[in-house]
C-alpha positions as CSV (number, residue, x, y, z in Angstrom):
1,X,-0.6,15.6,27.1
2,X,2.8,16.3,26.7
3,X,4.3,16.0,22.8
4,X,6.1,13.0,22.3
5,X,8.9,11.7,19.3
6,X,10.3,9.2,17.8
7,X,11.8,7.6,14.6
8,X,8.9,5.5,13.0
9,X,11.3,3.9,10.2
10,X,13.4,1.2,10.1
11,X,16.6,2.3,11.8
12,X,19.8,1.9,9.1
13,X,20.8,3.2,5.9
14,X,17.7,4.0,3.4
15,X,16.8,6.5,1.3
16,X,15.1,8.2,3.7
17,X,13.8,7.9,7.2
18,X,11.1,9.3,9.3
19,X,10.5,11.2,12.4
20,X,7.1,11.8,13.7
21,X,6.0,14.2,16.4
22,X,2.7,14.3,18.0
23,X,1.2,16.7,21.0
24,X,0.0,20.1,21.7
25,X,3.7,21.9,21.0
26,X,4.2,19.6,17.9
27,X,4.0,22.7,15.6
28,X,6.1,25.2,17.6
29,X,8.8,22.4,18.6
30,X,9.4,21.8,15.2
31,X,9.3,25.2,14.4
32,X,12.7,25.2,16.4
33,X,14.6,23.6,14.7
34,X,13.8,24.6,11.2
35,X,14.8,27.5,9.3
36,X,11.0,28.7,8.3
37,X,7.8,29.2,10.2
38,X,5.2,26.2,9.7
39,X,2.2,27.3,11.9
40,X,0.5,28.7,8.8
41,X,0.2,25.5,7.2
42,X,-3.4,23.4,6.5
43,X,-3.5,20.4,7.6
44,X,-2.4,17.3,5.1
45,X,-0.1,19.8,3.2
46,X,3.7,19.1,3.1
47,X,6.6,21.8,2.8
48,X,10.0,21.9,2.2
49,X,12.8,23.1,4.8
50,X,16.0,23.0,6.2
51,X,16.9,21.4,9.9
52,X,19.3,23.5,11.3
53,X,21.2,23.2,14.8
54,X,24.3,26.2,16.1
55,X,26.5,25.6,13.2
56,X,24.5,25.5,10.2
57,X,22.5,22.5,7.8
58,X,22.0,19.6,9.7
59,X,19.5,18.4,6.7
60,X,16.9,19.3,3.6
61,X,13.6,17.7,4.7
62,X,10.0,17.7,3.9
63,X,7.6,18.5,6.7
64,X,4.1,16.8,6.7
65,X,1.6,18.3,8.6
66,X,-1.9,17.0,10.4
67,X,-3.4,19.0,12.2
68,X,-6.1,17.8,15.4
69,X,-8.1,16.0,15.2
70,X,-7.8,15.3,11.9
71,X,-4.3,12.5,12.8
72,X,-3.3,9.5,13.2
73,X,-3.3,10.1,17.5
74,X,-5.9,12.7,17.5
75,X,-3.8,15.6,18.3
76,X,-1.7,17.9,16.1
77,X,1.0,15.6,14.3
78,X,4.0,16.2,12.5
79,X,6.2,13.9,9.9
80,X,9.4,15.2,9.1
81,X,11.1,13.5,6.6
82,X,14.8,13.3,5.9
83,X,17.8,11.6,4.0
84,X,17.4,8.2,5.2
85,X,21.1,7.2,8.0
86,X,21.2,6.2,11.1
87,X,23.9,9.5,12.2
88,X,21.0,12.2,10.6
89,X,17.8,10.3,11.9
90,X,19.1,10.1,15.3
91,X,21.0,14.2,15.2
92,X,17.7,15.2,13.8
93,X,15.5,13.4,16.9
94,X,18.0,14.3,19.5
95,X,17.6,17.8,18.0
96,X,13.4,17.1,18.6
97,X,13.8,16.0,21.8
98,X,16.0,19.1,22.5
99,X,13.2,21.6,21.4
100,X,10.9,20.6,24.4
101,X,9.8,17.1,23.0
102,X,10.1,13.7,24.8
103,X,10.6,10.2,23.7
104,X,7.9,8.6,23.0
105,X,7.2,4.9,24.6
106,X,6.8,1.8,22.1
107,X,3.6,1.9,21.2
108,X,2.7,5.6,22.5
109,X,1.3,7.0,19.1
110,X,-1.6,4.3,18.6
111,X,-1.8,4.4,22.6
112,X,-2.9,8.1,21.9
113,X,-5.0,7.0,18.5
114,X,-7.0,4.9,20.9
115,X,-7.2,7.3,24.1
116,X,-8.2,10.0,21.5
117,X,-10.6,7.8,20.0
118,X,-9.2,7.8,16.7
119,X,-10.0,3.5,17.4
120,X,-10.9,1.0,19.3
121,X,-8.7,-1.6,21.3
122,X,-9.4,-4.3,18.7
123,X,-8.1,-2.0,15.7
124,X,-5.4,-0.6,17.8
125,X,-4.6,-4.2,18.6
126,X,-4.5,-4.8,14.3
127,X,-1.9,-2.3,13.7
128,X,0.6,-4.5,15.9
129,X,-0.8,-7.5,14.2
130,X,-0.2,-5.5,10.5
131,X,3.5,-4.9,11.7
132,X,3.6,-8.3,12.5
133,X,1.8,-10.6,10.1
134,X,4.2,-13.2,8.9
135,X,1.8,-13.8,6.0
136,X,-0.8,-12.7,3.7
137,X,-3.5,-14.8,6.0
138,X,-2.1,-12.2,9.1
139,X,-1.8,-9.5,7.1
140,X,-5.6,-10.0,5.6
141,X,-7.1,-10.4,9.2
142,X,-4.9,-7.2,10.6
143,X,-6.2,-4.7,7.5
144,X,-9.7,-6.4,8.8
145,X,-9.0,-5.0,12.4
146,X,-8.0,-1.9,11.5
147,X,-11.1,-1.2,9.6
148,X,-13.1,-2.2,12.9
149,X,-14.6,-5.6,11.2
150,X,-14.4,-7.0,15.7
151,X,-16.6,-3.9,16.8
152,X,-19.1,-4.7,13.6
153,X,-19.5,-8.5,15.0
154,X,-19.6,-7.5,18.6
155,X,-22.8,-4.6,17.9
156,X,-25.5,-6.8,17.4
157,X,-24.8,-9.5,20.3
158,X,-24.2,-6.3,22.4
159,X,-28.0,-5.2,20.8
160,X,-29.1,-8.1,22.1
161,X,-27.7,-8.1,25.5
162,X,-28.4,-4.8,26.2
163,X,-32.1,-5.6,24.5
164,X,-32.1,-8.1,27.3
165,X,-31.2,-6.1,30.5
166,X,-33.7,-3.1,29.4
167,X,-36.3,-6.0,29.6
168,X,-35.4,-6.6,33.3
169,X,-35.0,-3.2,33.9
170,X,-38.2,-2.1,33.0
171,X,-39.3,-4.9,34.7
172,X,-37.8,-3.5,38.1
173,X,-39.4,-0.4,37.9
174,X,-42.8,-1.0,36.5
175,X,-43.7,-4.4,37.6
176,X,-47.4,-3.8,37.2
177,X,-46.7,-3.8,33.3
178,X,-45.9,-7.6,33.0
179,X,-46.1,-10.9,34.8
180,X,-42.3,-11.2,35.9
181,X,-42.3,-14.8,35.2
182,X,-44.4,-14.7,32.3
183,X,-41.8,-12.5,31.1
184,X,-38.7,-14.4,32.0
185,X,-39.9,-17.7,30.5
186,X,-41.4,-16.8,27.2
187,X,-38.9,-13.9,26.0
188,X,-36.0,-13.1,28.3
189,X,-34.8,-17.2,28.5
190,X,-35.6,-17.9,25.1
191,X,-33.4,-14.6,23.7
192,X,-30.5,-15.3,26.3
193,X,-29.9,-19.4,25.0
194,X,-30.1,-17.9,21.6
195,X,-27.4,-15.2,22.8
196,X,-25.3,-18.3,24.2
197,X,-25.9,-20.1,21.1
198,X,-24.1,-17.5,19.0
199,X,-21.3,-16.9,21.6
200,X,-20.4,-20.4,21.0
201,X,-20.1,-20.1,17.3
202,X,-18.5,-17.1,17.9
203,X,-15.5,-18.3,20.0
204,X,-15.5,-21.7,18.3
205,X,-14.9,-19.9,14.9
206,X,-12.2,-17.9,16.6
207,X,-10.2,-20.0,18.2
208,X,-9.8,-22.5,15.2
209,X,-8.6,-19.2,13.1
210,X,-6.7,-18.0,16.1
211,X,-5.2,-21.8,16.1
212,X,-4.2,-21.3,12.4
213,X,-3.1,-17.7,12.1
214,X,-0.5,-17.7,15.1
215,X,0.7,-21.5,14.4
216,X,-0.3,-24.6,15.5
217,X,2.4,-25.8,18.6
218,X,3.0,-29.5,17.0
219,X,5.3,-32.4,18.7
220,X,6.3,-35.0,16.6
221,X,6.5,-38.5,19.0
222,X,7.5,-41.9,18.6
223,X,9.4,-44.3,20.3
224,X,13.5,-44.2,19.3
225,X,14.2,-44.5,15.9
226,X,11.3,-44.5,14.0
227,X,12.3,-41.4,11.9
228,X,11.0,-38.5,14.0
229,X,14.1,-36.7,13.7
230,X,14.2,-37.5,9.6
231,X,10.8,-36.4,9.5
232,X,11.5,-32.9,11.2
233,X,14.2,-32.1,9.0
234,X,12.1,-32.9,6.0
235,X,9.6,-30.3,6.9
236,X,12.2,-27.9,8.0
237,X,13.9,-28.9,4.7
238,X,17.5,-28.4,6.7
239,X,19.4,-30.9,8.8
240,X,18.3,-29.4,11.8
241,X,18.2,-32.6,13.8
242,X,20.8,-35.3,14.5
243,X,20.0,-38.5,12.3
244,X,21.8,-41.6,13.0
245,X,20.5,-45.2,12.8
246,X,21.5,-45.3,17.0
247,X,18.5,-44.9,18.8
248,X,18.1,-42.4,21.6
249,X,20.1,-39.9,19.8
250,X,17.6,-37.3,20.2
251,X,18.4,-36.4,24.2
252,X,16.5,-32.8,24.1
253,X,13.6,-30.9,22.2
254,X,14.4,-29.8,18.5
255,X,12.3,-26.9,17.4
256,X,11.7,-25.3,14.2
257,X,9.1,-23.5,12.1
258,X,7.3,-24.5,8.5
259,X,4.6,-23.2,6.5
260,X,2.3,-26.3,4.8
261,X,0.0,-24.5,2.4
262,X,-2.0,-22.5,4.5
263,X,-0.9,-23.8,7.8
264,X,1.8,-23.0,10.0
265,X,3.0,-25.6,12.0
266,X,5.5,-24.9,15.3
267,X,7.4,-28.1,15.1
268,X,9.0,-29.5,18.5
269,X,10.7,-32.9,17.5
270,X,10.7,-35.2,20.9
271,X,13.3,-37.7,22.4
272,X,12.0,-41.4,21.7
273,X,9.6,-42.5,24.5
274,X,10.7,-45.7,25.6
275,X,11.8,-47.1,29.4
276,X,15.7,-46.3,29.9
277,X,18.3,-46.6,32.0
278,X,20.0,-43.9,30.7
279,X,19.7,-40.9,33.2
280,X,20.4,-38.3,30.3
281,X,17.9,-40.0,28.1
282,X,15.2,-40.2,31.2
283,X,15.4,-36.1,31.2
284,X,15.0,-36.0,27.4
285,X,11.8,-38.9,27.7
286,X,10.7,-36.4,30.7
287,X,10.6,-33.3,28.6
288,X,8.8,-34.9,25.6
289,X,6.1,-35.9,28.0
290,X,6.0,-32.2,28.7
291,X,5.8,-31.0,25.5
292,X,3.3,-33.2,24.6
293,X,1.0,-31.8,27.7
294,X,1.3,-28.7,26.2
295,X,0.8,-29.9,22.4
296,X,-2.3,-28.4,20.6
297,X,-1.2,-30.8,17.6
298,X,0.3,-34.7,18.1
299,X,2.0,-36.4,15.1
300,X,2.2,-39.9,16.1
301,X,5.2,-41.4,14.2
302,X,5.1,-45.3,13.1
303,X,7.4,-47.8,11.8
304,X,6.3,-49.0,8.5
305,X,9.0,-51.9,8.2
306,X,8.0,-53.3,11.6
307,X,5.0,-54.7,13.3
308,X,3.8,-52.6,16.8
309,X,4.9,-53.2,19.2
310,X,3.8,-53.0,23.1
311,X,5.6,-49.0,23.0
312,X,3.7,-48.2,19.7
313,X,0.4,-49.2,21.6
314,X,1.5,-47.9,24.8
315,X,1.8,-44.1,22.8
316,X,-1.5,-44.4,20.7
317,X,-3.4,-45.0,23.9
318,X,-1.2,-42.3,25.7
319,X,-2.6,-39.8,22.7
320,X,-5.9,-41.0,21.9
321,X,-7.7,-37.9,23.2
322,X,-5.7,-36.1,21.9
323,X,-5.7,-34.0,18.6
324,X,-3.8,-36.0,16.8
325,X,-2.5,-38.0,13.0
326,X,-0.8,-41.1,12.7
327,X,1.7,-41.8,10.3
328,X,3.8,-44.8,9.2
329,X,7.3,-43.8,7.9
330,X,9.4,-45.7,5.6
331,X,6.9,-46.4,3.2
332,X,10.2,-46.6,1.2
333,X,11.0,-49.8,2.4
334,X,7.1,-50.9,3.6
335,X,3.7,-49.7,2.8
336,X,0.5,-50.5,4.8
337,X,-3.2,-50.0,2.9
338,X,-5.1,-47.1,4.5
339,X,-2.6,-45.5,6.5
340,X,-1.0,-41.9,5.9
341,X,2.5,-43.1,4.9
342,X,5.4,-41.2,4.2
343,X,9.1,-41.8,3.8
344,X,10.9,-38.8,5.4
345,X,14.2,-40.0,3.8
346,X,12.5,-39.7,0.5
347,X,11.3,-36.2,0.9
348,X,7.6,-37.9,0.7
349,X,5.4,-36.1,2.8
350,X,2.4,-35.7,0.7
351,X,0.1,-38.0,2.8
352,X,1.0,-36.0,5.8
353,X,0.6,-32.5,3.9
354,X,-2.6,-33.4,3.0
355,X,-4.2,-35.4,6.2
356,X,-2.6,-31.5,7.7
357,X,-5.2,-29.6,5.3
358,X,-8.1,-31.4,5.8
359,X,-7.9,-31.6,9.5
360,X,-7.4,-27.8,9.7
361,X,-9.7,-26.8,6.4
362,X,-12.5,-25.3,9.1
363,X,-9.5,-23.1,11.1
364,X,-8.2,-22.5,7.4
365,X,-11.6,-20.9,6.1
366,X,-12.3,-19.4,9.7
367,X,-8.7,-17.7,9.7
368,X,-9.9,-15.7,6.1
369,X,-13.3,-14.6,8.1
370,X,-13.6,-11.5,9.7
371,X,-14.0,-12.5,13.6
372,X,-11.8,-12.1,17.1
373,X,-8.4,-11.8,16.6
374,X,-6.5,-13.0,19.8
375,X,-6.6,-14.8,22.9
376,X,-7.9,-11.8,25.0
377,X,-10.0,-11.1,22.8
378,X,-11.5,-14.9,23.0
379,X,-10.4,-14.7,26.6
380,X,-13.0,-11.9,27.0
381,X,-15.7,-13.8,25.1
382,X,-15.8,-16.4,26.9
383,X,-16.3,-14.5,30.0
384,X,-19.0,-12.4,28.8
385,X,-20.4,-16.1,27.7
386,X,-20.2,-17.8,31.4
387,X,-21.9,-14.4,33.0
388,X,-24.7,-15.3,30.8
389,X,-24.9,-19.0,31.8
390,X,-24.7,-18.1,35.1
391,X,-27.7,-15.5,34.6
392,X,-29.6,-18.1,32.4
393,X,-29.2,-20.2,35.5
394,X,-30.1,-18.3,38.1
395,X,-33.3,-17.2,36.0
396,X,-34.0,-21.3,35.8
397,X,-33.8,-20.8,39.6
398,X,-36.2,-18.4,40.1
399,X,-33.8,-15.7,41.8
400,X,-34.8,-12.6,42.1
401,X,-34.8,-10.3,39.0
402,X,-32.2,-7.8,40.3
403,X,-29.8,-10.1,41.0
404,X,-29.7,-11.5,37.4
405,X,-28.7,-7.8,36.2
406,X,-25.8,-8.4,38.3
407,X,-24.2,-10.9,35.6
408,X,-26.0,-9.6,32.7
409,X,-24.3,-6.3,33.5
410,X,-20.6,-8.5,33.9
411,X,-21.2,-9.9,30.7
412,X,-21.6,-6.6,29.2
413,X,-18.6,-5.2,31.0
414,X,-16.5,-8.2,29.3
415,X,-18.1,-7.6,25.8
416,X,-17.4,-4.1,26.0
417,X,-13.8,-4.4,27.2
418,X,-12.7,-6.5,24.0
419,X,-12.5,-3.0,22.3
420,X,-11.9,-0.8,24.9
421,X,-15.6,0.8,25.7
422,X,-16.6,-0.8,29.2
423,X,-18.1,1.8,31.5
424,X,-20.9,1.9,33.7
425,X,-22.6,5.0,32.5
426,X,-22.3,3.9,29.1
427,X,-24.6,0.7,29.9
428,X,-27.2,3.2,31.2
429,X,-26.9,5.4,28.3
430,X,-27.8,2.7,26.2
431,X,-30.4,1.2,28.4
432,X,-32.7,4.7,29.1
433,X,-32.1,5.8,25.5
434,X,-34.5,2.9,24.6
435,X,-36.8,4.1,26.8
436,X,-39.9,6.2,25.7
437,X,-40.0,9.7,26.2
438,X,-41.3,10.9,29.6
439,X,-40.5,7.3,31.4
């Protein structure tokens, strides 16, 4: 591979900023530009120099050195850090690139990590996450990634698959061993439903923390004027929507962000679903019903002071099936026994705060466990899930043996692909290498 570079800290003013360099010419392109020789060094030692370019000092630096494999990529690696500015970061790089080094892509460096196999997909998929993590939830499930806690739940469901398919296997090439539907029936069914079983908790337990990690995609509905707008600025705690006492003022989708405790909530405040006349309200009533399509969270808004009407019922039958809490507002000026009731105008949203944790205290305790991260990763999951129905089924059927393999070996593939290790060959490795010496 050709040796790549790029600036791996925040571009600005700072006291100081680093470059990284990685590739087979990473020690004698760095060499280049510096005013003393650093191919004698050990790896994990630093050493002090000067950068230097036609005219003179461009910069006093420390060079860090990691030698292959012993790197972040894999490959000989080299940090050179100088006084932090954007002008000497960039002369510095451009002076990099000029020694026979190219920029490197986004992401190149931990591409290389992983092609290398300094990690898996799933940990090179945390370190995005680590940059990312808004919170110490995120941050807590990306240090978990990096230290391959996916790979250490994936192992023993892939034991057990492959267990599985070295079963049929040997049941292919030896039938004389075993009754093939003796066999299937009394250990090969039983150990695939139990395989599903766990899938299902698996991807279950992940999607709730997936739910609660990323943000929950909430609309906040209720005909015109009931205080939807009030209540989103409460949470918001800014005056981010218009609040008049006109109804329909709301014409388009508000949005905002808010953190509840452990929960973080991506707020989309509707127009008031009603029938108009009004062509520019029609559009705004047409988008809410979008939004709410799309909702994984529905906060029904009430009116307290008023009795429900034909729209109220209308919109709690329209979200029924749907994830969903009802509130009443203006419990300032009415209150109604066993209902969540807030008064946005107040600032009282205590109800609401707390109907929020309990209905998410299962994604809240599953977003602290170690399990998948992402929606490929559940993506993948519940592929390798539906290849084992579908071989579970065809077993039920009576089709031939061989066929089975056929989705075993897909569900495999998708298991395997979650961190970056699907092969062919590598199925076959781990099948024969269970097999007795001289088979």
């Amino acid at each position: 591979m050709d040796t790549i570079a790029a600036i791996s800290t925040v571009q600005g003013e700072g006291a100081i900023s680093i470059i990284r360099i990685s590739g087979d010419e990473a020690i004698p392109v760095t060499e280049k530009i510096l005013d003393r020789k650093i191919n004698d060094m050990k790896g994990y030692r630093i050493r002090h120099a000067y950068v230097m370019d036609e005219k003179g000092i461009v910069d006093e630096v420390l060079i860090s050195m990691f030698r292959a494999p012993h790197s972040y990529t894999g490959e000989d690696s080299i940090e050179i850090s100088c006084h932090g500015g954007i002008y000497i970061t960039r002369k510095i790089l451009s002076l990099v690139l000029g020694a026979g080094a190219r920029m490197a892509r986004r992401g190149e460096f931990t591409e290389r990590a992983f092609l290398n196999g300094k990690m898996d997909l799933a940990q090179a998929e945390g370190v995005a996450d680590l940059i990312h993590a808004r919170d110490d939830m995120n941050a807590r499930s990306a240090v978990h990634s990096l230290g391959g806690s996916v790979k250490k739940i994936l192992d023993p469901l892939i034991e057990e698959l492959v267990q599985i398919i070295a079963q049929i296997e040997v049941n292919i090439d030896y039938p004389e061993y075993d009754d093939v539907e003796v066999l299937r029936d009394e250990q090969i069914l039983p150990l695939a439903k139990r395989w599903i079983s766990q899938m299902d908790e698996l991807i279950d337990t992940a999607s709730k923390a997936v739910s609660v990690r990323t943000g929950i995609d909430t609309v906040i509905v209720g005909k015109p004027n009931v205080g939807k707008s009030s209540l989103l600025n409460a949470l918001l705690e800014e005056d981010k929507a218009i609040v008049t006492e006109i109804a329909g003022t709301t014409r388009d989708l508000v949005e905002g962000t808010v953190r509840i405790g452990d929960l973080t909530l991506n707020l989309i405040d509707t127009a008031g679903i009603r029938d108009s006349d009004d062509r520019i309200e029609q559009m705004g009533i047409e988008r809410s019903l979008k939004a709410l399509e799309k909702a994984e969270l529905v906060i029904v808004v009430l009116d307290a002071s008023r009795e429900l009407d034909e729209e109220d019922r209308q919109l709690l039958a329209m979200t029924e099936n749907r994830e969903r809490i009802v509130i009443y507002n203006k419990k300032d000026r009415a209150e109604i026994p066993d209902t969540i009731a807030v008064s946005a105008r107040e600032n009282d949203l205590d109800a609401l705060k707390q109907a929020l944790q309990e209905k998410y205290a299962n994604g809240i305790q599953a977003a602290y466990q170690d399990t998948l991260n992402n929606e490929r990763q559940i993506g993948l999951a519940m592929q390798a899930r539906q290849h084992m129905k579908d071989a579970v089924q065809a077993m039920e059927a009576g089709m031939e043996t061989d066929l089975v393999t056929i989705d075993l070996q897909a569900s495999w593939d998708a298991l395997k692909e979650i961190t970056g290790e699907a092969t062919r060959d590598g199925l076959l490795d781990e099948i024969f290498s269970r097999f007795c010496l001289g088979k």
